[in-house]
C-alpha positions as CSV (number, residue, x, y, z in Angstrom):
1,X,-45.4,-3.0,-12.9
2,X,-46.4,-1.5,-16.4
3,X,-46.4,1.9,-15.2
4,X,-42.9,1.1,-13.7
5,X,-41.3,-0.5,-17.1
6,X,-42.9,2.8,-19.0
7,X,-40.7,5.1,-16.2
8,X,-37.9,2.8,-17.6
9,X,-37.8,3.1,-21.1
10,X,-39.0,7.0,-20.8
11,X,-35.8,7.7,-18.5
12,X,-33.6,5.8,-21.0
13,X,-34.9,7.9,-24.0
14,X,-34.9,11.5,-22.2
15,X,-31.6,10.9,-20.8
16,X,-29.8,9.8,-24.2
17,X,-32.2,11.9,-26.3
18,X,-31.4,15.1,-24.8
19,X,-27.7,15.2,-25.4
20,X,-28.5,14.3,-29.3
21,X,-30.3,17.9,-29.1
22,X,-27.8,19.8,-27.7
23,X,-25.0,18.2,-29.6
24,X,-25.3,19.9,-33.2
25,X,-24.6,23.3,-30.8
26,X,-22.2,21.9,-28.9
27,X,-19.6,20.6,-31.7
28,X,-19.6,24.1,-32.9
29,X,-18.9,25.9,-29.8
30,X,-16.1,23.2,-29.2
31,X,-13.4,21.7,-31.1
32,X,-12.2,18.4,-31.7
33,X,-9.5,18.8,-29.4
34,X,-11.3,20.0,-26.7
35,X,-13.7,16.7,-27.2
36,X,-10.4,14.4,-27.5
37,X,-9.4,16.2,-24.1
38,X,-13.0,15.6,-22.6
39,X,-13.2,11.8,-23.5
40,X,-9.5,11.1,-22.0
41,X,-10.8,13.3,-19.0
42,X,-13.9,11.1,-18.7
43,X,-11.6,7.6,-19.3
44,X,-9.4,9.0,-16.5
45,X,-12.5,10.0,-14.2
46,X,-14.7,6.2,-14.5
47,X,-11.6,4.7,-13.9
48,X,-10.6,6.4,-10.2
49,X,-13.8,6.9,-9.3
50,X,-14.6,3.0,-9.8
51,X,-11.3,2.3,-8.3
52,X,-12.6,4.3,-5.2
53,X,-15.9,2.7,-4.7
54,X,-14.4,-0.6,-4.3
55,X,-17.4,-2.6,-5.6
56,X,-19.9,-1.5,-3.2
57,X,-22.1,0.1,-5.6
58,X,-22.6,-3.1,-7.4
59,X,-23.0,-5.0,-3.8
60,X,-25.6,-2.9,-2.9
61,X,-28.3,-4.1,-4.7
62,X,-27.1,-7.4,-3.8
63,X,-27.5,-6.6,-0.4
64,X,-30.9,-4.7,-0.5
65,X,-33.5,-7.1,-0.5
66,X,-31.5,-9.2,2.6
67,X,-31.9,-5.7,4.9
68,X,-34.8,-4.9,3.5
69,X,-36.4,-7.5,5.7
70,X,-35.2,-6.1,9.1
71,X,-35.8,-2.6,7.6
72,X,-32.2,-1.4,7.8
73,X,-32.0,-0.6,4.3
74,X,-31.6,2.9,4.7
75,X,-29.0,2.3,6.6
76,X,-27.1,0.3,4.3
77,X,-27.8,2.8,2.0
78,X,-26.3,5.7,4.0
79,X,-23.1,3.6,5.4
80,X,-21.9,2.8,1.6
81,X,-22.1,6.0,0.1
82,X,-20.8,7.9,2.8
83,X,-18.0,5.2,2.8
84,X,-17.8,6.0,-0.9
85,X,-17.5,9.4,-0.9
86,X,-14.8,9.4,2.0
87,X,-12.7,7.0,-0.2
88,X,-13.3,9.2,-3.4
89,X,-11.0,11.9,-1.6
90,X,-8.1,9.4,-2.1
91,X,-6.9,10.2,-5.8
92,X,-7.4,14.0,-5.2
93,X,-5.0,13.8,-2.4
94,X,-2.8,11.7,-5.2
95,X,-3.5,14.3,-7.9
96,X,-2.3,16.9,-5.4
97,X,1.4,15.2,-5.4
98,X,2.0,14.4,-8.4
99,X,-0.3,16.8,-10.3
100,X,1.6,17.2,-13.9
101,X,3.2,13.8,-14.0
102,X,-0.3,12.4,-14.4
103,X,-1.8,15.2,-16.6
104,X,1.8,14.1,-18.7
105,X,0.5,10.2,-18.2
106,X,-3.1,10.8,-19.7
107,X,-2.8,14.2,-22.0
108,X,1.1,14.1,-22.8
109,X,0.7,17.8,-21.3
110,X,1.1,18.9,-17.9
111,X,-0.9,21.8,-18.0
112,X,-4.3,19.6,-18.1
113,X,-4.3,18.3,-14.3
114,X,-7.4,20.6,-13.3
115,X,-9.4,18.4,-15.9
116,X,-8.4,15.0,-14.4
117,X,-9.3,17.0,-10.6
118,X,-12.7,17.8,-12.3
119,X,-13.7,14.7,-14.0
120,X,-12.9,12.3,-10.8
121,X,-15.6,14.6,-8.9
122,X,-18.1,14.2,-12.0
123,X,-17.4,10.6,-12.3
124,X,-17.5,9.7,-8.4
125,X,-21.0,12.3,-8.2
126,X,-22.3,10.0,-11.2
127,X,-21.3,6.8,-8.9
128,X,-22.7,8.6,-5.7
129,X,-25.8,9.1,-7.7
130,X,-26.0,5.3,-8.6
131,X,-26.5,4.5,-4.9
132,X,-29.9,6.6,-4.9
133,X,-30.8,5.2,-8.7
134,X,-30.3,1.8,-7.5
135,X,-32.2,2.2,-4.0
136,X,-35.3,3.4,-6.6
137,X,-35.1,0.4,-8.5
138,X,-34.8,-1.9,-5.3
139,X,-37.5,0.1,-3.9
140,X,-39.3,-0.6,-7.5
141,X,-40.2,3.6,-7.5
142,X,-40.3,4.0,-10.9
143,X,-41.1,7.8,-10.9
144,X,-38.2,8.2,-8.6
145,X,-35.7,6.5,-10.9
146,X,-37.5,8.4,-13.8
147,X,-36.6,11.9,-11.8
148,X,-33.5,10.9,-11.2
149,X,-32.1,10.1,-14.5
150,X,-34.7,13.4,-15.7
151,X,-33.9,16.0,-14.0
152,X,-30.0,15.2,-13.7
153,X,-29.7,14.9,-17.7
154,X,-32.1,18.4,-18.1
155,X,-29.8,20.1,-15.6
156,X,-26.3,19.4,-16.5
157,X,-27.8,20.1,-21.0
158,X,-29.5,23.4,-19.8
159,X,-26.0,24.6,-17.7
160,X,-23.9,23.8,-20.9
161,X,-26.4,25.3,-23.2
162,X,-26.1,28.5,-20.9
163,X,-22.5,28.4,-19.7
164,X,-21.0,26.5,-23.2
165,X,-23.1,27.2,-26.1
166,X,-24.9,30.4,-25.3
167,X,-22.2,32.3,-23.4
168,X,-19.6,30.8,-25.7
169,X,-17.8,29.4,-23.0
170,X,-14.8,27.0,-23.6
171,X,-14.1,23.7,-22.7
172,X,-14.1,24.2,-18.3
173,X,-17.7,25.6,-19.0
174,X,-19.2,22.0,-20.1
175,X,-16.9,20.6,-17.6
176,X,-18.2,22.8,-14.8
177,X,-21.4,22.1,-15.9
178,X,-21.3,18.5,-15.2
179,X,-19.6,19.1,-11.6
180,X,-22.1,21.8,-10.7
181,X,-25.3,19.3,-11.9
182,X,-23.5,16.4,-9.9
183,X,-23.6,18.5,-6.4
184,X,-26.8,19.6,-6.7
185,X,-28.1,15.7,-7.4
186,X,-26.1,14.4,-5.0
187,X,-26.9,16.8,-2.3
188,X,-30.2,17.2,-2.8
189,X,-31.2,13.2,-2.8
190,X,-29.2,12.8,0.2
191,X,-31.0,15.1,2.6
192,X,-34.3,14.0,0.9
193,X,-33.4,10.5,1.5
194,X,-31.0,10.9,5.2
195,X,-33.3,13.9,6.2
196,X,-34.7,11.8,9.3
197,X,-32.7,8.4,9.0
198,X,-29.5,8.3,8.8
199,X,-26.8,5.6,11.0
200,X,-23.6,4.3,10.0
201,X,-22.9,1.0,10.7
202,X,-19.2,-0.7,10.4
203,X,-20.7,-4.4,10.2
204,X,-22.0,-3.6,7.0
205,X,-18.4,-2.8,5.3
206,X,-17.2,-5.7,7.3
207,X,-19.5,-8.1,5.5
208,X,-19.6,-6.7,2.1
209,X,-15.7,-5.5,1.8
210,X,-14.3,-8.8,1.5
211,X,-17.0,-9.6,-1.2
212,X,-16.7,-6.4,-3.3
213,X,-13.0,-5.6,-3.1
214,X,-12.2,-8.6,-5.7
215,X,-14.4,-6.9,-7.9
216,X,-12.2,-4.3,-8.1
217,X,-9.5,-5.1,-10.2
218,X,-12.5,-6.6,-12.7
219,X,-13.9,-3.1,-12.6
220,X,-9.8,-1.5,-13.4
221,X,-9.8,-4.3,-16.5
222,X,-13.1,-3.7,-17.6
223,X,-12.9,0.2,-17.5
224,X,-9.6,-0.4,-19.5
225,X,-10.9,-2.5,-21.9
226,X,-14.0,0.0,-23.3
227,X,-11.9,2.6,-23.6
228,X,-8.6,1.6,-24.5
229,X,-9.2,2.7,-28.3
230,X,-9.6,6.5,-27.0
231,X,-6.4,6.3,-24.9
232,X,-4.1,4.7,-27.1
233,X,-5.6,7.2,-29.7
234,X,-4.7,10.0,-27.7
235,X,-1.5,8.2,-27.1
236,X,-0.3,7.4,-30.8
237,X,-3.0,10.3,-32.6
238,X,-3.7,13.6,-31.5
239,X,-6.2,14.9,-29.8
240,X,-8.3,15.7,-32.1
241,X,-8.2,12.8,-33.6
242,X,-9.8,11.6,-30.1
243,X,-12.2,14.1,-30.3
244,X,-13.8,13.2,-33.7
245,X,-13.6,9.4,-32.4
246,X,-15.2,10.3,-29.4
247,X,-18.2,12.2,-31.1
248,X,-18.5,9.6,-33.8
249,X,-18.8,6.7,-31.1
250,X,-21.5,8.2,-29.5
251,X,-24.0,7.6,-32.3
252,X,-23.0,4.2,-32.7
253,X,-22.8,3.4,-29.3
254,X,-27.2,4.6,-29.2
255,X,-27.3,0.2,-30.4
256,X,-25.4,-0.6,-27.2
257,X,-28.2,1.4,-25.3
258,X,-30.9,-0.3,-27.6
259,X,-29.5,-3.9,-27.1
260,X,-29.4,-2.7,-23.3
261,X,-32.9,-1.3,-23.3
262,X,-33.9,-5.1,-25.1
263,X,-31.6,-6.7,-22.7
264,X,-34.1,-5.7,-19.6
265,X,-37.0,-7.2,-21.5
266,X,-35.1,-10.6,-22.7
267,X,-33.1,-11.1,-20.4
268,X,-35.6,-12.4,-17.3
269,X,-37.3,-14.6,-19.7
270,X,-33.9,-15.8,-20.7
271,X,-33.0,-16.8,-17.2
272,X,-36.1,-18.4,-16.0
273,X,-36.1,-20.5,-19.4
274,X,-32.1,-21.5,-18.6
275,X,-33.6,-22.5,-14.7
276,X,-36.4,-24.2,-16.3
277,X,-33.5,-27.1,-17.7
278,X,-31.6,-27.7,-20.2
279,X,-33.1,-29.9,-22.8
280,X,-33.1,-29.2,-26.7
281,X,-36.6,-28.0,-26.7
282,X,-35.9,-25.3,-23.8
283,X,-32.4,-24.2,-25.7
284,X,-34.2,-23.7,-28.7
285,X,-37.3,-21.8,-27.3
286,X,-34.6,-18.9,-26.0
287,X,-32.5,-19.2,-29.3
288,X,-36.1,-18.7,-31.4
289,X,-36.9,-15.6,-28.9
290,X,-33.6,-14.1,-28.8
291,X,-33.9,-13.6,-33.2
292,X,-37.1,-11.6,-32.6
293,X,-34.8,-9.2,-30.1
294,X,-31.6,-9.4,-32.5
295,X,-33.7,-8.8,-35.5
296,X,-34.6,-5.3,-33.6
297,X,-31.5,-4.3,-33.3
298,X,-29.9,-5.6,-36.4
299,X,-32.8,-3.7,-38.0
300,X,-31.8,-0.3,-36.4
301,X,-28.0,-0.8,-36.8
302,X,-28.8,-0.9,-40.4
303,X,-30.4,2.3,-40.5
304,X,-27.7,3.8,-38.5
305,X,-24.7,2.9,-40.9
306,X,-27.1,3.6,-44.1
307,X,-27.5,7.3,-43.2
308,X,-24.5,8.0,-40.6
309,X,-23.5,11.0,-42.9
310,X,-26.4,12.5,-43.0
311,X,-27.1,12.6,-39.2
312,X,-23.6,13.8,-38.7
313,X,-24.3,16.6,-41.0
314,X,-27.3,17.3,-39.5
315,X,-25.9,16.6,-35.7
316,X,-22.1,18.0,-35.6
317,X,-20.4,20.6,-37.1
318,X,-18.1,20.2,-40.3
319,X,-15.3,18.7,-38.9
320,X,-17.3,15.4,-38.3
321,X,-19.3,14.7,-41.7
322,X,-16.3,12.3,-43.5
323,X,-16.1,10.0,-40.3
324,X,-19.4,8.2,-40.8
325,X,-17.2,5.3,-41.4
326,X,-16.2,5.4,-37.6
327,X,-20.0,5.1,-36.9
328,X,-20.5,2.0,-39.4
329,X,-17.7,-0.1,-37.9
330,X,-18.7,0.4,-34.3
331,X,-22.0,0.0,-34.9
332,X,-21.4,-3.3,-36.3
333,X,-19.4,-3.9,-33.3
334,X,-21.8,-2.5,-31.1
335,X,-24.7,-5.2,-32.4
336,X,-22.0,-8.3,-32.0
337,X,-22.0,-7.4,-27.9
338,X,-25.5,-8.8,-28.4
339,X,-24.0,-12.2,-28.0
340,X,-22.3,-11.5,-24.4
341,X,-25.7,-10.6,-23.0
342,X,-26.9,-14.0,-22.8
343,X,-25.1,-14.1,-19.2
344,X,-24.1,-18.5,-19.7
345,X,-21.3,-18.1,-17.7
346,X,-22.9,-15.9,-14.7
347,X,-25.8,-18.5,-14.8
348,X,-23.1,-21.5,-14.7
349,X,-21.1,-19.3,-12.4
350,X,-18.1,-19.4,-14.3
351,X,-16.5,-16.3,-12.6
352,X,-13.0,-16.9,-13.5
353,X,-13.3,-17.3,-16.6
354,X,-15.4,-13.8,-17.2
355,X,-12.1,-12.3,-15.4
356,X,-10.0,-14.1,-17.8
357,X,-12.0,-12.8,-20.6
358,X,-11.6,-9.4,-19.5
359,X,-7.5,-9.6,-19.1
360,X,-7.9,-10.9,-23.3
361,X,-9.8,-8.0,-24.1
362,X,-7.3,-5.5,-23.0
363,X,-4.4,-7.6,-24.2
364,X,-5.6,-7.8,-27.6
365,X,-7.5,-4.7,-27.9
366,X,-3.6,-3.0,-26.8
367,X,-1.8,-5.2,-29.3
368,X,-4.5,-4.5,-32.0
369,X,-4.8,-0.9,-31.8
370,X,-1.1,-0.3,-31.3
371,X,-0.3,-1.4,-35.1
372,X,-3.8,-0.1,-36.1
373,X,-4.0,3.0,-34.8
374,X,-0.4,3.8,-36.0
375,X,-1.4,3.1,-40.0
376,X,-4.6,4.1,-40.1
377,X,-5.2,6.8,-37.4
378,X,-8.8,7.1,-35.8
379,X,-10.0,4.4,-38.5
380,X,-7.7,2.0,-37.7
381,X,-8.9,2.6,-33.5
382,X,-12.1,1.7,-34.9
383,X,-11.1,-1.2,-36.7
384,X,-8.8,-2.9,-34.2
385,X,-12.1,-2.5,-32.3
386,X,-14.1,-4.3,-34.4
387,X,-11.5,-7.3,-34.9
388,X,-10.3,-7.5,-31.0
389,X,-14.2,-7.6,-30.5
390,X,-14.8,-10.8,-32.8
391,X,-11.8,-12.1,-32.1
392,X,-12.6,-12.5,-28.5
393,X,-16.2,-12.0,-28.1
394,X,-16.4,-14.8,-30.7
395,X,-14.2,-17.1,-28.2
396,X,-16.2,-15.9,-25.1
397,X,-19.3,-17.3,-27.4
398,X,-17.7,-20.1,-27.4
399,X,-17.2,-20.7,-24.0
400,X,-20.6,-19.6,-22.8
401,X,-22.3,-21.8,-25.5
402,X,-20.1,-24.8,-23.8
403,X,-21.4,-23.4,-20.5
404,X,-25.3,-23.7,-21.7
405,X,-25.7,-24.0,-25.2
406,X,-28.6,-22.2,-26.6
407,X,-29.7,-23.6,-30.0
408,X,-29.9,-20.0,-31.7
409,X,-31.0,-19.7,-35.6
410,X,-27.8,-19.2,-37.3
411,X,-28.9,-18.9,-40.7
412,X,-31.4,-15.6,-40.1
413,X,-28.7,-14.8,-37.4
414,X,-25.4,-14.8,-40.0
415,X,-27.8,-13.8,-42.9
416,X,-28.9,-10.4,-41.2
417,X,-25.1,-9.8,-40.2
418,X,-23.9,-10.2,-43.9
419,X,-26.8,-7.7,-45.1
420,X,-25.6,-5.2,-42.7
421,X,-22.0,-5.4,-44.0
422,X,-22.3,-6.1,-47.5
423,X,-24.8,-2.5,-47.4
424,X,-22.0,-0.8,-45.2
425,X,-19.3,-1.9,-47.7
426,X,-21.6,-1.1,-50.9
427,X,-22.1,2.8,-49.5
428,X,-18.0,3.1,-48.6
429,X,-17.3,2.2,-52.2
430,X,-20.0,4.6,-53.4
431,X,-18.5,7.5,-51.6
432,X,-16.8,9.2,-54.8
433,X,-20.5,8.9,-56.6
434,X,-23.1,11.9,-56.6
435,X,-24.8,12.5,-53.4
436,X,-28.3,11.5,-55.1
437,X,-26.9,8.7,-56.5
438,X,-25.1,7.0,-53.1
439,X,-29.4,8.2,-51.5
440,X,-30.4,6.3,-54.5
441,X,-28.2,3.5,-53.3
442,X,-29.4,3.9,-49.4
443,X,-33.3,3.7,-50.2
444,X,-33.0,0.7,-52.5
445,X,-31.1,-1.5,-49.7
446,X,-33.9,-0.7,-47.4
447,X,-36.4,-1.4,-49.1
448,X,-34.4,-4.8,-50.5
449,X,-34.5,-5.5,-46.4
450,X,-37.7,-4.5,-46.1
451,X,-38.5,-7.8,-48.8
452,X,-36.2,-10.2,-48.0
453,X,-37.1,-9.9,-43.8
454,X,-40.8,-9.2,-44.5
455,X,-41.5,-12.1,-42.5
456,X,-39.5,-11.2,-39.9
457,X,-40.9,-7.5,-39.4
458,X,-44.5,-9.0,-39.6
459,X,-43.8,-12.1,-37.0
460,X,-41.7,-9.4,-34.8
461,X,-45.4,-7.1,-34.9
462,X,-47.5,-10.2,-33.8
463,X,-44.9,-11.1,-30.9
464,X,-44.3,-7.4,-28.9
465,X,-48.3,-6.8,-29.9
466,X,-49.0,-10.5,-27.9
467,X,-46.2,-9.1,-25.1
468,X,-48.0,-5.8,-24.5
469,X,-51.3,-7.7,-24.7
């Protein structure tokens, strides 16, 4: 089991480290637009694709364990991704018809339509290759899921470092590098996988159809809602104002992997706590656990904002230094999520309302970055982000604490929050000052963290130290 959590947090640092590498080379071989053009291409691609799979790569693990038993779990395997990938032709054959009214839709240009063609096949190889990451982890074959994630992340970074960076190749060359990784992958785990087993059967779609196709329109709303900063930026912006958003977002969004990473470690203990009852004591174990996690994060989202510049400088070409503010506010965003992860309503299996949820996020985020975006550019996309994000995450707190209220400790909790913006706010209004003087700035905030949460770091030591133990 240990050996099978290290595969887990090894795959989730290769496979976002490596990018990080490669990226300092890659913002000078493209340009912003060219980025603002790959991130709508990407929107475009997660949503077909997930439109396509029709919830069945979510319903498979579902489904694993029961099939598992009568040893038909190949089978199930092999009958929803070939499903899949016959149902991924669908928006092609649309993209066929009406080929430069949808490039006109998503790019306001027509001449774009190959790059929605391209980025449906990269997005429905990565859902393809969620099938076989998911049988892994059903299968609990940690060095599997390892190679997986591995080799796909070292083979599409070493095709744009040849095709992109080296050959100075333009935008189609990362883009073709993705597609070209995604066949290989795909191809290659299905005839090591379906090499000598390998049966289609109907009854399988029959049963889990009617389950999974609801989930559909809450994977169209959800898709819709984490990206519509980028699209109405594109909409409203240019495109490279998408691009330098796009870029910038990536840094930040390293605390949405991080709370992720945490989540897989909190979040069983969380639920067999919540199944354990619901008494005051039992609520305020998990609130008293979930500060140690949040205090991790908090910790590293502070380092993030302090020195965004200078890992932009050091990351991304020039035209991305003097949007470190991007990376501050989404950060801070980024940490809030922390709060949805608790999964109250799932437990209480309050369904609806996590659908109704999702409709408000788009709603507001729309409204929001509409009047945002149009004063204030790729910082007001950022911002409306930020404000849709406590405006309804802090009502879907609300509702899950009704659901099962976990007694959490408010006062480290809020205090934490408030050091991280009061810091964030302190280096925006020091921007104008000498560069030594704003590092001055920087060191003395940590190390006035490092006093005021010395507890905190030294109780944090004693718990993981007692986990690994």
């Amino acid at each position: 089991m240990r050996s099978n959590a290290l595969y887990y947090a090894l795959a989730t640092v290769i496979s976002n480290g490596i990018p990080f590498l490669v990226l300092p080379f890659l913002t000078r071989a493209l340009t912003p637009s060219e980025f603002g053009i790959i991130a709508l291409g990407q929107v475009f691609g997660t949503l077909t694709a997930g439109l396509s799979f029709q919830g069945l790569n979510i319903f498979f693990e579902r489904n694993y364990f029961e099939w598992k038993k009568k040893k038909r779990e190949k089978d199930l395997l092999f009958t929803f991704f070939s499903y899949c990938l016959f149902a991924s032709i669908l928006p092609l054959v649309i993209l066929y018809f009406f080929p430069k009214f949808i490039s006109k839709l998503v790019f306001d240009d027509p001449k774009l339509a190959l790059v929605l063609v391209l980025f449906h096949i990269i997005c429905s190889g990565n859902q393809l290759r969620s099938f076989f990451i998911s049988y892994f982890r059903c299968q609990e074959d940690g060095r599997s899921f390892f190679l997986a994630q591995v080799i796909a992340v070292i083979l599409s970074n070493a095709l744009i470092g040849w095709w992109t960076i080296i050959n100075h190749g333009d935008m189609y060359s990362y883009i073709y590098s993705h597609v070209t990784m995604n066949i290989i992958m795909v191809i290659g785990f299905a005839l090591m996988i379906f090499k000598n087993h390998r049966k289609f059967d109907i009854s399988f779609l029959k049963e889990a159809l009617p389950v999974s196709l609801p989930l559909t329109p809450q994977i169209f709303i959800g898709t819709l809602s984490s990206h519509i900063d980028k699209y109405m930026l594109g909409l409203l912006g240019t495109l490279g104002g998408v691009g330098v958003y796009s870029v910038t977002q990536k840094f930040a969004f390293t605390v949405f992997i991080g709370m992720g990473t945490l989540g897989n470690l909190f979040t069983p203990i969380v639920y067999k706590k919540m199944f354990e009852g619901d008494s005051l004591k039992i609520r305020g174990e998990i609130g008293q656990i979930l500060t140690r996690y949040f205090f991790v994060g908090a910790a590293f989202t502070l380092v993030l904002s302090l020195f965004s510049q200078e890992l932009l400088i050091l990351a991304t070409a020039k035209e991305y230094h003097q949007s470190y503010s991007l990376i501050m506010i989404l950060a801070f965003y980024y940490l809030l999520l922390f709060f949805g992860k608790q999964n109250q309503l799932v437990f209480k299996k309050r369904t609806y309302t996590i659908s109704m949820l999702a409709f408000l996020r788009v709603g507001v985020g729309a409204l929001l970055n509409y009047y945002f975006i149009s004063a204030w550019g790729g910082l007001g996309a950022a911002s409306a982000t930020l404000v849709a994000g406590i405006i309804v995450e802090g009502y879907a707190f609300y509702l899950s604490q009704k659901a099962y209220s976990i007694v959490f400790e408010y006062t480290k909790i809020l205090s934490l929050l408030a050091f991280i913006l009061l810091s964030s706010i302190f280096i925006l209004l020091a921007k104008e000052l000498p560069y030594f003087q704003i590092l001055t700035l920087k060191v003395f905030l940590l190390i006035v963290f490092a006093v005021v949460y010395r507890k905190n770091i030294i109780g944090l030591g004693i718990f993981f130290r007692e986990k690994v133990a």
